[in-house]
C-alpha positions in Angstrom: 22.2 -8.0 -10.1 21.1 -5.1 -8.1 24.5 -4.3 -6.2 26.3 -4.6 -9.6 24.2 -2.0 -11.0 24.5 0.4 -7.8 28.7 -0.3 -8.3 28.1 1.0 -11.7 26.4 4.1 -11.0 29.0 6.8 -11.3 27.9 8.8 -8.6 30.6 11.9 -8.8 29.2 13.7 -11.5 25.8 13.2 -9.9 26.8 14.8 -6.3 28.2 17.9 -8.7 25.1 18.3 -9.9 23.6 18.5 -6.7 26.3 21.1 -5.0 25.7 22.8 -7.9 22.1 23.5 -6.6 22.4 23.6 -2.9 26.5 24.0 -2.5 29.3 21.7 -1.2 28.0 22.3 2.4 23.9 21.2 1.3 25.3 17.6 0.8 26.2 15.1 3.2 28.0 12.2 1.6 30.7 10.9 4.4 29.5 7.2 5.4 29.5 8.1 9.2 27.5 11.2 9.2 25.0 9.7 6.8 24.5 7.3 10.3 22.6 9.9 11.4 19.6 9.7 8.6 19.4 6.1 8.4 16.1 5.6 10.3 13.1 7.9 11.6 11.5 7.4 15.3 11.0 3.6 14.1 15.1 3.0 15.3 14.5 -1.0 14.7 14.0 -0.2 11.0 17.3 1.3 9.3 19.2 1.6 6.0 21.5 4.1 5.4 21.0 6.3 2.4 23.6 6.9 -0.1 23.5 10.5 -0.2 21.1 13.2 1.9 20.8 16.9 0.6 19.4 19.7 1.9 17.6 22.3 0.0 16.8 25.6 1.5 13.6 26.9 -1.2 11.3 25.5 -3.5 13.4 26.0 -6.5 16.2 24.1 -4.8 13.8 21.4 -4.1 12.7 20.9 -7.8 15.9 21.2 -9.2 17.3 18.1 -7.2 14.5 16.5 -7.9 14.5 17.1 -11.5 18.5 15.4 -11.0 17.1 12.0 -9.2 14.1 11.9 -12.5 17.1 12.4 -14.9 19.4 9.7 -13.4 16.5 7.6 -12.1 17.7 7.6 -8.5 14.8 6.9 -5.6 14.3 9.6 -3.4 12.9 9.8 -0.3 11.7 13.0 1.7 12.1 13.6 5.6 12.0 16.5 7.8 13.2 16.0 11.4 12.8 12.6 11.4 10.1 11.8 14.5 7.4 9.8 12.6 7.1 6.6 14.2 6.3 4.1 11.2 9.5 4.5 9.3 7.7 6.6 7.1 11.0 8.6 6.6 13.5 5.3 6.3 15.8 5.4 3.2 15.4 2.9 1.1 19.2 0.8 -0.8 21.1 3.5 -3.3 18.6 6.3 -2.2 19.1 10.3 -2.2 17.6 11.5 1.2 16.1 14.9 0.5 16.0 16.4 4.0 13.6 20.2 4.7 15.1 21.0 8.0 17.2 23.3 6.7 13.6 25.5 5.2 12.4 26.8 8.4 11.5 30.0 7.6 7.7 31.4 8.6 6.8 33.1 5.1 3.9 34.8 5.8 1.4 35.7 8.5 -2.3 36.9 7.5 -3.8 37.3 11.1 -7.2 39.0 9.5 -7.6 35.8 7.1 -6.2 33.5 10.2 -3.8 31.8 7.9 0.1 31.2 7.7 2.5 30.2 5.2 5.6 28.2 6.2 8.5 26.0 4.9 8.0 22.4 5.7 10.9 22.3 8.0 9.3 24.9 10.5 9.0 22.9 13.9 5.0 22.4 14.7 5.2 24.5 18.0 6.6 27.2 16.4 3.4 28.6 14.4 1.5 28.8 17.9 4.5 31.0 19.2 4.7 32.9 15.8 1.0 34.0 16.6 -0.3 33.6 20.5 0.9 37.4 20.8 -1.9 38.3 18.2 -3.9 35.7 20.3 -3.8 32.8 17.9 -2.5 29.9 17.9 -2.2 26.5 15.7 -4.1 23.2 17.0 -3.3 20.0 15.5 -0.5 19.4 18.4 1.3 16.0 18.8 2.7 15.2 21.4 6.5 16.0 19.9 5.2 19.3 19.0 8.2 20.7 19.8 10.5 18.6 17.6 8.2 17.5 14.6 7.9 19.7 11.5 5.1 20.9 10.0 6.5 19.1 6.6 6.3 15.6 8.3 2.8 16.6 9.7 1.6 17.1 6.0 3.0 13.9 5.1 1.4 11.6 8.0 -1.7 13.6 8.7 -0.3 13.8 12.4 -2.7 14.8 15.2 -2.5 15.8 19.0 -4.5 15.4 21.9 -6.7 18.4 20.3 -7.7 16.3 17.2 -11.2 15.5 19.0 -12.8 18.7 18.8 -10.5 20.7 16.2 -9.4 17.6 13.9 -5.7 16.4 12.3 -3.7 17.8 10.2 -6.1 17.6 7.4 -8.6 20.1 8.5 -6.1 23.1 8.8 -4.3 23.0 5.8 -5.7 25.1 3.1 -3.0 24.9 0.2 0.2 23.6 -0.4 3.2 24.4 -2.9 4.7 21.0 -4.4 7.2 19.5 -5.7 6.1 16.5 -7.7 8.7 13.8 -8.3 8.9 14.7 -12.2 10.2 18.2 -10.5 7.6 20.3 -11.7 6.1 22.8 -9.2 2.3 23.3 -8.7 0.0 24.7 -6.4 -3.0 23.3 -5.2 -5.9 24.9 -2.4 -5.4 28.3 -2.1 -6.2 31.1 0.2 -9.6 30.2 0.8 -10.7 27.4 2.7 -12.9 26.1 -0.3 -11.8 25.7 -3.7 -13.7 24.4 -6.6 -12.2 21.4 -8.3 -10.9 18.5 -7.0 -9.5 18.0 -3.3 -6.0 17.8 -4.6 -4.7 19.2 -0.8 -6.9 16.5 0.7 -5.4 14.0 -1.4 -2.0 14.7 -0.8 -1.8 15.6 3.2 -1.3 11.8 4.2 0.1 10.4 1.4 3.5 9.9 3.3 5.8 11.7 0.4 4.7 9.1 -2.1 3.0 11.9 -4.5 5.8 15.1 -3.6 7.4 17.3 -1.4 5.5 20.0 0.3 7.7 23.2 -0.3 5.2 26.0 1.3 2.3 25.3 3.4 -0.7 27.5 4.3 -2.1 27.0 7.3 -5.7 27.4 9.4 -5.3 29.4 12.5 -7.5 29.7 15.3 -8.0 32.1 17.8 -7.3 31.7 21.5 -10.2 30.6 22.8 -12.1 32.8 25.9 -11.3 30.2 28.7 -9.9 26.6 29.0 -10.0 24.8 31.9 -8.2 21.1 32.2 -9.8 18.3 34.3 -8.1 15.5 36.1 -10.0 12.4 37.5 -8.8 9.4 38.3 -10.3 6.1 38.8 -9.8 2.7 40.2 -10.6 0.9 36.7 -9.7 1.0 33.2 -13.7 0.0 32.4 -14.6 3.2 34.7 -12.6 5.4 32.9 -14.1 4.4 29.4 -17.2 3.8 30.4 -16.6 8.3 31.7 -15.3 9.2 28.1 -18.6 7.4 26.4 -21.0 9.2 28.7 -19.2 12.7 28.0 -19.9 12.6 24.4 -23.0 10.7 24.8 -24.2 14.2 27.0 -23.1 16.6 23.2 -19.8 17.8 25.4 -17.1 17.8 22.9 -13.9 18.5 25.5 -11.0 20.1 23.2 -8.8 17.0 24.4 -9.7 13.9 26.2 -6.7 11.6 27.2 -6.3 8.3 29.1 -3.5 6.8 30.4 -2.6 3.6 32.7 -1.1 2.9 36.1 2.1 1.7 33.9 2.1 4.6 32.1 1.7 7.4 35.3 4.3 5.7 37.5 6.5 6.0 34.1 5.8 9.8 33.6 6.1 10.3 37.7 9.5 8.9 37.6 10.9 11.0 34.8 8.6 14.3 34.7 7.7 14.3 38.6 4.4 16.5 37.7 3.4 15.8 41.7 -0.2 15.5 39.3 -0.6 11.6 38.5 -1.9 9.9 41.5 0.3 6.6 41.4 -2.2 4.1 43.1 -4.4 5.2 40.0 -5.4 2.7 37.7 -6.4 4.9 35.1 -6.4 8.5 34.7 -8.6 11.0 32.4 -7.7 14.7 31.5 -9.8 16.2 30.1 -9.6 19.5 28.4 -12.9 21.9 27.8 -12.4 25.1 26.3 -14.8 28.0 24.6 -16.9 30.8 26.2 -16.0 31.5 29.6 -20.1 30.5 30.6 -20.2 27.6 28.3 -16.7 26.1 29.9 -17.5 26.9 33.4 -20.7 25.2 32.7 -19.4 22.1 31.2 -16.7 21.6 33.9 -19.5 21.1 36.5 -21.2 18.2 34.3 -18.1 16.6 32.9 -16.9 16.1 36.8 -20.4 15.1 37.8 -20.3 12.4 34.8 -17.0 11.0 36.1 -17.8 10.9 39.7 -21.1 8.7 38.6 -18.5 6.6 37.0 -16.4 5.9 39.7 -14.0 8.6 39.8 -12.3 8.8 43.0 -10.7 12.4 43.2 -10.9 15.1 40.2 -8.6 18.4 39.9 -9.3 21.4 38.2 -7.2 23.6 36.9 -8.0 26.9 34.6 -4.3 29.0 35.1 -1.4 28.4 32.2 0.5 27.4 34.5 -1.4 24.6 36.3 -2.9 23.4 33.2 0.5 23.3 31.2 1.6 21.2 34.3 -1.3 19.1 34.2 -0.6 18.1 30.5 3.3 18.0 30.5 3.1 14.6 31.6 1.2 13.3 29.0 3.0 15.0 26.2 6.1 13.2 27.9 4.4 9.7 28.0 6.2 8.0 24.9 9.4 9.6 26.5 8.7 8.2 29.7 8.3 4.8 28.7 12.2 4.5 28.1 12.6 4.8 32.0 10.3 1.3 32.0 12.6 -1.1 29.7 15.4 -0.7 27.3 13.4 -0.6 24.4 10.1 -0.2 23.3 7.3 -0.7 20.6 4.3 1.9 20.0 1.7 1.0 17.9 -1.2 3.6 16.6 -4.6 2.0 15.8 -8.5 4.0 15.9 -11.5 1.9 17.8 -15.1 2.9 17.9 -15.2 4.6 21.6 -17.9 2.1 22.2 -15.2 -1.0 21.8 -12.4 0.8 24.2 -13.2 -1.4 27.5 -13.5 -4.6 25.8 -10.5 -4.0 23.3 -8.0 -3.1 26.3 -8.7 -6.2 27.8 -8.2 -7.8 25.0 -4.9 -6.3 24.8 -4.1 -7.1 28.2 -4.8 -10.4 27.4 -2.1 -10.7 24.6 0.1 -9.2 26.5 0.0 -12.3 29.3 0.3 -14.7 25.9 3.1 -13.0 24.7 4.9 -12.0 28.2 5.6 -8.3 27.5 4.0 -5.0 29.7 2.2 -3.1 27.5 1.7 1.0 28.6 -1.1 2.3 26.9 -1.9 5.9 26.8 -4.0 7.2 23.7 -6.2 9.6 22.7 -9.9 8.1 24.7 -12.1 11.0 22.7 -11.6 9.4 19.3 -10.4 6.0 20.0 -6.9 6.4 18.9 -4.9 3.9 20.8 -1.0 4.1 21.3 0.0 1.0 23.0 3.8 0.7 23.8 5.3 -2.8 24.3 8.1 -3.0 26.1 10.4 -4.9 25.3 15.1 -5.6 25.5 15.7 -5.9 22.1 19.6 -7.0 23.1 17.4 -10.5 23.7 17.6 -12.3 20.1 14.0 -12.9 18.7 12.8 -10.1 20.8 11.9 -7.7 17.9 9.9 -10.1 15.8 7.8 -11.2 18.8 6.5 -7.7 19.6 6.2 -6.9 15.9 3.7 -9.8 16.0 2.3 -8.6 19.0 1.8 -5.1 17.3 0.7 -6.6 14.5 -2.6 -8.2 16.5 -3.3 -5.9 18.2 -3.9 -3.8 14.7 -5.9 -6.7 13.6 -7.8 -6.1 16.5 -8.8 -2.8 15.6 -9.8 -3.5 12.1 -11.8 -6.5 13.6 -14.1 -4.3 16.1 -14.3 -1.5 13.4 -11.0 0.8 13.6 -8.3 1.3 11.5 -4.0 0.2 11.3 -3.5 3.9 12.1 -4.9 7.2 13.7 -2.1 9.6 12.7 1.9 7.6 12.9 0.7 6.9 9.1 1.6 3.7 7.5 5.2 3.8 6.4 7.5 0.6 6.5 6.2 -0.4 9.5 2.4 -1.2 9.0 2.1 -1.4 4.8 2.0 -5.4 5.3 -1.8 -5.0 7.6 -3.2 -2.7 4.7 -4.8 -6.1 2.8 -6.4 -6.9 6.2 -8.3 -3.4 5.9 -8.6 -2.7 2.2 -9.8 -5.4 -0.6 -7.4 -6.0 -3.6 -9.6 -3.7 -5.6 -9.2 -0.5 -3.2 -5.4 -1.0 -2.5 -5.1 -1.0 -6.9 -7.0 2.1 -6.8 -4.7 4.3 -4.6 -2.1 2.5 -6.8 -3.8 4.2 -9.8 -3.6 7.2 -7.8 0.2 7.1 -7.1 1.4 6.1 -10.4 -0.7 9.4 -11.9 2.0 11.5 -10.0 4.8 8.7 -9.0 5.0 7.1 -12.4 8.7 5.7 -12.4 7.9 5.2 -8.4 11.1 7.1 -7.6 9.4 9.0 -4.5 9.7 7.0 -1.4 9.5 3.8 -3.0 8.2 1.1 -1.0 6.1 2.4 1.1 2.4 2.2 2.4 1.5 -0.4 -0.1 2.4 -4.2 0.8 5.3 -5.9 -1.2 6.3 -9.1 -1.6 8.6 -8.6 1.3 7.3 -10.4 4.9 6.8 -7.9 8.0 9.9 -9.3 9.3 12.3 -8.7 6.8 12.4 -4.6 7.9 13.3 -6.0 11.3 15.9 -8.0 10.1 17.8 -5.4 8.5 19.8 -5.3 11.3 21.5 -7.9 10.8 24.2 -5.9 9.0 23.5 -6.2 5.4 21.3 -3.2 5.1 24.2 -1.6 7.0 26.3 -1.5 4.5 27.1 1.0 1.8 28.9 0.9 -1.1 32.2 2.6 -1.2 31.7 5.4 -3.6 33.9 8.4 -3.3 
């Protein structure tokens, strides 16, 4: 019933509409360049979409919008397409609404410390748009220099600087939107406190299920006095845990504080060759302090103090640019890296109290012997946000479903010892089946409540975040050519 009525959607004077709005050039509609926008940084989820435009400004944005209410047609929003939980995958018959065409830096306000950009405005570039005033922007994941600033709205994205400064979350101060009736609104504002509801809190995270961002004002911070980047290493993953608990246990609150495994350095070694990561290491810390120049230098003497006590075997300082960028390129390059270890891999993103980190790691250790694939794990140790990586040939049938139900216990593992299904990838296609093992019926209907208030018809990135009566498996299975396909339109 449902591929009879996409065969009878006329879909010509539709795609007039839109070149009407964004010109013959704004819309992709040929079946092998829409390849290229049938799945996010998820790659073993895709469907390819049945037409993708791409607005330039806010007006553009609510007019085609205002085309998909009109000819009830599901939309779905994506900016450069890095998120890792298929938050950005098409859904059958869609329109793909892509920002990386609105990349333009709209205002700087370096007295207030704020910013206004287009969504499609890459994440690295705000910092460069303002170090030269001596600002910069902090929520910095680790593809920073891909990932747009609209996608970091959308999944609440953080960076190894989310301990002390916070997510995405805590440096927006007001958004332009597009809701999906295609009316435009503003909500927060100038000032980093608004009366009212928290309509900007409500609607960074919600994964394009409530709008498009269209501008985004943003929280800057200045450079701080002095920031100097620690490197221990230690012989045991139950050291290096036990280093991180003692450092906040002693008030320091380091600006970043990142561990990786043995797995995990040899990987970055091999591709990024920092001539940093001790390769004998089991585990490694870096830890990044920053603040007043007395405060830091003070700090760095009792953060390496508490990691010797714990075992550490050798720790390098380093306070230049250069050493320290050095220091944390290979970190930033870890998910890369773990392509040089197997065809394919799997990352998860779940949050554990710091207390549970030892025990949880072995725990995860521990499925990976049952289930017979290497896990990497390199995460975020200040907060707790894990990103293990499962490794894994998916050429070998059966292979996908078997580490998607590895993933899937380790994120029951999280919820189990406290923690959450995600930290900052967001819950997309990929995790909206574990959200009943975290919320109760009651809560999951009243962010339904919540969605319907903006999404009524459910047009706007239908599908995901909130379970379905489709298994975990079936998004996996998509690949069996079905979802492939298209229906010849034009």
């Amino acid at each position: 019933m449902l591929i009879q009525e996409k065969q009878q959607r006329n879909w010509k004077p539709i795609i007039k509409q839109f070149e009407a709005v964004v010109g013959k050039n704004g819309v992709v509609q040929r079946r092998e360049e829409l390849l290229t926008y049938e799945c996010d940084g998820l790659t073993s989820y895709r469907q390819r979409p049945a037409l993708v435009v791409l607005p330039r400004n806010t007006e553009q944005v609510a007019a085609v919008v205002k085309i998909c209410d009109q000819n009830q047609i599901p939309w779905v929003a994506r900016g450069a397409g890095t998120g890792l939980s298929g938050g950005a995958l098409p859904v059958e018959d869609c329109v793909l609404i892509v920002t990386a065409l609105m990349k333009q830096i709209l205002d700087v306000d370096l007295e207030n410390q704020r910013i206004v950009v287009q969504p499609g405005v890459i994440n690295n570039w705000v910092t460069q748009a303002v170090s030269g005033a001596g600002f910069y922007y902090a929520p910095d994941p680790s593809s920073q220099i891909i990932c747009s600033i609209g996608g970091n709205v959308a999944e609440n994205s953080g960076g190894v600087h989310c301990l002390k400064y916070g997510v995405t979350t805590n440096h927006v101060m007001g958004l332009k939107l597009v809701i999906p009736d295609g009316s435009i609104v503003e909500v927060g504002g100038q000032v980093p406190e608004m009366p009212g509801y928290d309509l900007t809190g409500l609607f960074v995270g919600s994964e394009g299920t409530l709008g498009i961002a269209t501008e985004i004002t943003l929280r800057i911070l200045k450079t701080p006095e002095s920031i100097c980047v620690l490197l221990a290493d230690f012989n045991s993953i139950e050291d290096a845990g036990a280093a991180v608990a003692d450092i906040i246990s002693a008030g320091i609150i380091p600006g970043g504080m990142e561990m990786m495994d043995n797995l995990s350095i040899n990987a970055v070694e091999d591709v990024v060759a920092t001539g940093c990561y001790p390769r004998d290491a089991v585990a490694i810390l870096l830890i990044e302090l920053d603040g007043l120049e007395v405060e830091v230098a003070t700090n760095k003497h009792r953060v390496a103090d508490i990691c010797k006590q714990n075992g550490a075997r050798n720790i390098t300082t380093a306070s230049d640019p250069e050493t320290r960028y050095k220091l944390w390129k290979g970190r930033k390059a870890a998910f890369a890296a773990a392509g040089h270890l197997s065809p394919d891999y799997f990352v998860q993103d779940g949050v554990i109290p710091r207390t549970q980190l030892v025990g949880v790691l072995q725990e995860i250790e521990e499925l990976s012997q049952k289930y017979g694939y290497a896990i990497a794990n390199v995460f975020h140790a200040g907060d707790g946000n894990l990103h293990p990586l499962i490794l894994y040939d998916n050429a070998v049938p059966g292979a996908l479903e078997k580490v998607e139900e590895l993933g899937g216990e380790i994120l029951r593992l999280c919820v189990k010892v406290g923690g959450s299904i995600s930290g900052e990838h967001g819950i997309g296609s990929d995790k909206k089946c574990f959200m009943p093992d975290m919320f109760s019926e009651a809560d999951l209907e009243t962010m339904q409540w919540v969605r319907q208030v903006f999404n009524p018809k459910g047009l706007a990135n239908p599908g995901k975040i909130f379970p379905t009566p489709r298994t975990c498996g079936e998004a996996a299975n998509a690949q069996n050519g079905k979802q492939f396909e298209s229906v010849e339109r034009f």
